[in-house]
N, C-alpha and C positions, 0 to 999 in steps of 0.2 A: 808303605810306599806304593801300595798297591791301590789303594783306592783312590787319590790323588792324578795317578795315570792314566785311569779309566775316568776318572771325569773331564781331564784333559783330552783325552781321545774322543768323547762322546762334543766338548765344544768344537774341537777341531771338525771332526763330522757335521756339526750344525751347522759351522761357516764356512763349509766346500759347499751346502747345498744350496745357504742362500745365496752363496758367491754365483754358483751353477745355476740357478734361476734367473737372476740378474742377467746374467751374460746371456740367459736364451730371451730374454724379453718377456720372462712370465712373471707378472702381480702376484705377490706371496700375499696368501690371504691374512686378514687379523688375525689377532688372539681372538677378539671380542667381538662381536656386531658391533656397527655402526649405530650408535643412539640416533633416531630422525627427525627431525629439526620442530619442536614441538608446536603448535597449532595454537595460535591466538584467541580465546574464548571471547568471542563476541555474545550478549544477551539480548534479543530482540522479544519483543512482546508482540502479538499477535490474535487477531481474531477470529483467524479460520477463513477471513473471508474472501471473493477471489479476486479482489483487489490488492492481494497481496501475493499474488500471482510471483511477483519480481523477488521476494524471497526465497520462494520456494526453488523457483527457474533456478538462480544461483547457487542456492545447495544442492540442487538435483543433477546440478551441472557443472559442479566443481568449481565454479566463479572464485568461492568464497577461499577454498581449498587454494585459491592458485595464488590468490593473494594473504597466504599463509595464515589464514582465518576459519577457524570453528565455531558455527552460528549454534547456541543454544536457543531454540522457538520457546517462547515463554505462553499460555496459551492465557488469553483474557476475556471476559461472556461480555464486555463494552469499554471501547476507546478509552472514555475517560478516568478510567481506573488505573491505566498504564502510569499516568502525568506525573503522582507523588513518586511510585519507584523510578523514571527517569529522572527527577529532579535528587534524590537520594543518592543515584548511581547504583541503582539495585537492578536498573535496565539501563541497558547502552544505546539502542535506538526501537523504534518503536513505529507501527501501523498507529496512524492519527489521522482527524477527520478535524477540520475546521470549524471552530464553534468559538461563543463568544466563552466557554468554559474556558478554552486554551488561551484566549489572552488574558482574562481574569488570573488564570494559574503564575502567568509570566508576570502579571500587578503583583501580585502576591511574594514574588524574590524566587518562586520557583524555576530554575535555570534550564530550561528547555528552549530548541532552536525547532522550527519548520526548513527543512533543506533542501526539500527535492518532492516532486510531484509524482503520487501513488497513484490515482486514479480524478481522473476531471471527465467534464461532460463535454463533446463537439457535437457538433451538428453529426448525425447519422449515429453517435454511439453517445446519445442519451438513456445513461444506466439508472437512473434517477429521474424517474416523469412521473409527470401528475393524472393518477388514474382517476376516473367517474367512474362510478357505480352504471353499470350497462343497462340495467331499467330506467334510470335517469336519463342516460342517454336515446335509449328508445323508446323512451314517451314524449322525446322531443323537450323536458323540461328542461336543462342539460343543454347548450346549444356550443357555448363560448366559457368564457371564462369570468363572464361577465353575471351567469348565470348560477355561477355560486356563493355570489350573496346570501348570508345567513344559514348557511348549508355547515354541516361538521367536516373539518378536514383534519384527517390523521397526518403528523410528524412524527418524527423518532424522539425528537425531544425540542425540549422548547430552547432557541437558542443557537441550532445551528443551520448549517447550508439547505439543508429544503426548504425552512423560515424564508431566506433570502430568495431561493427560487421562489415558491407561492407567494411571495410581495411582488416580485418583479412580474409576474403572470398576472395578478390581480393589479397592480399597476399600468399595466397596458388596455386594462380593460374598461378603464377609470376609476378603477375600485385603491381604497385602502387595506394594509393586513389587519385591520381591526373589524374588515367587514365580515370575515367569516369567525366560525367558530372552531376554536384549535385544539384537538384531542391526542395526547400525547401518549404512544404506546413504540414498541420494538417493532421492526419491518415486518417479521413472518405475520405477526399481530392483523396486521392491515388486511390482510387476505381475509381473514375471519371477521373484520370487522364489518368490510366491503358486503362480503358474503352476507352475513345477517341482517345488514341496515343499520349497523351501532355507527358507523360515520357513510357520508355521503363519498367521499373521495380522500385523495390519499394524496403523499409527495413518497415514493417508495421507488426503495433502490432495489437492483436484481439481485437474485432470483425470485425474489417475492413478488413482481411489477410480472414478471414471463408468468409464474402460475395464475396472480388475477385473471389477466386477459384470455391464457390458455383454458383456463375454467368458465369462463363465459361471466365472470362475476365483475369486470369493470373492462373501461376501453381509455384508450391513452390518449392527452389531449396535447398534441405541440406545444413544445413552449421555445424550441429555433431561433422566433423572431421576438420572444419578450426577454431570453433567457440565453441563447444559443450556446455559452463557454463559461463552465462554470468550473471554480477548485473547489474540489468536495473533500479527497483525500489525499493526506501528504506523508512522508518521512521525516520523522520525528529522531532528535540527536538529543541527548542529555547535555548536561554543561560538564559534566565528570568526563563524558567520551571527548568533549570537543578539547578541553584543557589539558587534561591528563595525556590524553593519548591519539594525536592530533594525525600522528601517522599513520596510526591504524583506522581510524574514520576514514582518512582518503582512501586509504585501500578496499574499505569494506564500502565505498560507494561507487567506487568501480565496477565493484563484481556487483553491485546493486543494479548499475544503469547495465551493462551487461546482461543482466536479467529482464531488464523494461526492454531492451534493445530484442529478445527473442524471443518478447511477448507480442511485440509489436508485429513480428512477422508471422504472428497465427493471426491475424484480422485480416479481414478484408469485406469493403462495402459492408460495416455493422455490423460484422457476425463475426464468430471462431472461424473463419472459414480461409484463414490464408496458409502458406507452407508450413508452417510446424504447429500446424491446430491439432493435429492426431496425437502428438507428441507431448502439448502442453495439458492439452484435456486430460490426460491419462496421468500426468503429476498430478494435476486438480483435484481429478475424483479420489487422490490419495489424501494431499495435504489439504486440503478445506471441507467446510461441512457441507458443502454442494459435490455429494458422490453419482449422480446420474448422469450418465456421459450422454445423454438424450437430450439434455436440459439444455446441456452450452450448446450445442447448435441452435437451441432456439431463442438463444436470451441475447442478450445487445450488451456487448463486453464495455467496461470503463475506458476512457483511452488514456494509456499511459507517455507520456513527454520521454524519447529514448533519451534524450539529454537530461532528461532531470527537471526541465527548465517550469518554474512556477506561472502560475498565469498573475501579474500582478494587476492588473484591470479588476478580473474577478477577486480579488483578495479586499484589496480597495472598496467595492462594492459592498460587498458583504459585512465588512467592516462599519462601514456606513450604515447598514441596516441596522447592529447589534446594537450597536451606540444611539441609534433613535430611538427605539424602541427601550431603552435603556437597560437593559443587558451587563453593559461594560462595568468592571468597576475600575479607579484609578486612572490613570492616564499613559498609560504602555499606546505605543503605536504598532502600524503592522511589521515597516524595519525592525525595530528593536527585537520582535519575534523573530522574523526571516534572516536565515543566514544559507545566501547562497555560493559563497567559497566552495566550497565541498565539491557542488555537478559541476561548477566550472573550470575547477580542476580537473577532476575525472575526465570529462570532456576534451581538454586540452592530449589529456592521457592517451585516451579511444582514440581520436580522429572524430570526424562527424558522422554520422550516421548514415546506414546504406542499406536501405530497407532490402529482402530479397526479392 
């Protein structure tokens, strides 16, 4: 009888106290912790480079975090390697650069979207110019652009957006892109090629375009008025992320433009030089392979679209080039790649943009 009593006395005790706690207003804590509401794996692929800037911002910044998303950085040595694992769903979004490779990929059945704009060229933040060799230019041989007929000019590769820039530059000058000769090597490449005399001039994106000039080894030639607005690099969506999981895309490009939106607020007139350049620089020299915090002051940032919004003019254009020069294969158009639902939601989400 005895131990039956004392188990009753010991519940009776349990439910005066939490009777007694209730009545004072105190939260009786759990048995257990609270399990936290587990965090959505997103897979981005990546180049390190600082046009991708808006990924980093948003993990660095909790973007991703708020819209219940953990970004795994997938690291890639070139773009176009990303394409089969987004079309696989082996990656969910991805840093991608405009080329006739990526519509070729989409001829092909591989189910990838262009969504949103990573990094483009404007007037004052041309990251992407056409260097000469500075002997050339200071021999006066060099004058225009007219002047590099039959001259070597370095690309990244043959097929994308510098191709379209140095035709539209050599097009204003009455020249064709078959007037020069096209040497196809990686950006850093260009510096050393510049430097020795292995090509005359370059179409080279930053930071390799700030070291030429800064080294005395080439000088930069406008291209504003042949060229001024270019899409060079974009946000790239898999067809797995877009179907599969439609709601966590929008959220993960919220916290994206969220990122362009407080990248946009370190510029000013051309440079890292607006209110949170001190703050973005210092994520940079972390997450890309540009670690000198010396450099982004002197280099000419990409401009990022805080809305996301693509340049369709320049898409079009470019387009037009890959397909004359015959490039294309199949018959995919630039819509059928483009899918801008995504910023325009997000957008709708934000409000508009309010630079500081």
């Amino acid at each position: 009888m005895d131990k039956p009593l004392r188990k009753g006395r010991r519940l009776l005790v349990a439910t005066s106290f939490a009777t007694a706690c209730v009545a004072a207003g105190i939260a009786m804590l759990p048995a257990a912790p609270a399990i936290a509401q587990e965090l959505a794996e997103v897979k981005v692929g990546t180049n390190g480079v600082v046009s991708d800037a808006p990924f980093f911002i948003a993990n660095r910044k909790g973007y991703f975090k708020e819209q219940g998303i953990r970004i795994t950085l997938v690291p890639f040595d070139a773009g176009p390697k990303m394409i089969a694992p987004l079309g696989t769903g082996q990656l969910d979004a991805a840093a991608g650069a405009m080329s006739a490779g990526l519509y070729n990929a989409a001829a092909r059945g591989i189910n990838i979207k262009v969504v949103a704009d990573k990094g483009s060229v404007e007037p004052g933040y041309d990251y992407m110019p056409i260097l000469v060799r500075k002997a050339l230019v200071d021999s006066g041989k060099v004058k225009s652009f007219a002047d590099l007929k039959g001259l070597k000019v370095a690309e990244a590769a043959k097929g994308g957006s510098p191709g379209s820039k140095l035709n539209e530059a050599l097009k204003s000058a009455g020249l064709g892109y078959k007037d020069v000769q096209h040497e196809y090597m990686g950006y850093p490449q260009h510096v050393t090629a510049l430097s020795n005399g292995a090509v005359d001039a370059s179409v080279t994106t930053e930071p390799s375009a700030t070291r030429a000039v800064e080294g005395g080894i080439a000088v930069k030639i406008s291209t504003d008025k042949a060229y001024g607005d270019q899409q060079v690099a974009v946000l790239l969506y898999g067809g797995d992320f877009i179907k599969k999981r439609p709601e966590l895309a929008g959220k993960f490009m919220i916290a994206y433009l969220k990122g362009a939106r407080f990248y946009n607020d370190a510029l000013k007139d051309g440079k890292f030089a607006g209110p949170n350049a001190a703050e973005l620089i210092s994520m940079l020299t972390v997450d890309t392979n540009v670690k000198d915090p010396e450099l982004y002051k002197k280099m000419v940032p990409s401009a990022v679209d805080p809305n996301g919004k693509l340049n369709d003019a320049s898409l079009k254009k470019d387009f037009a080039f890959y397909k004359d020069q015959g490039y294309l294969e199949g018959s995919v158009t630039v819509d059928q790649v483009v899918d801008r639902s995504f910023a325009e939601a997000a957008v709708k989400a934000l409000g508009p943009y309010k630079a500081k």
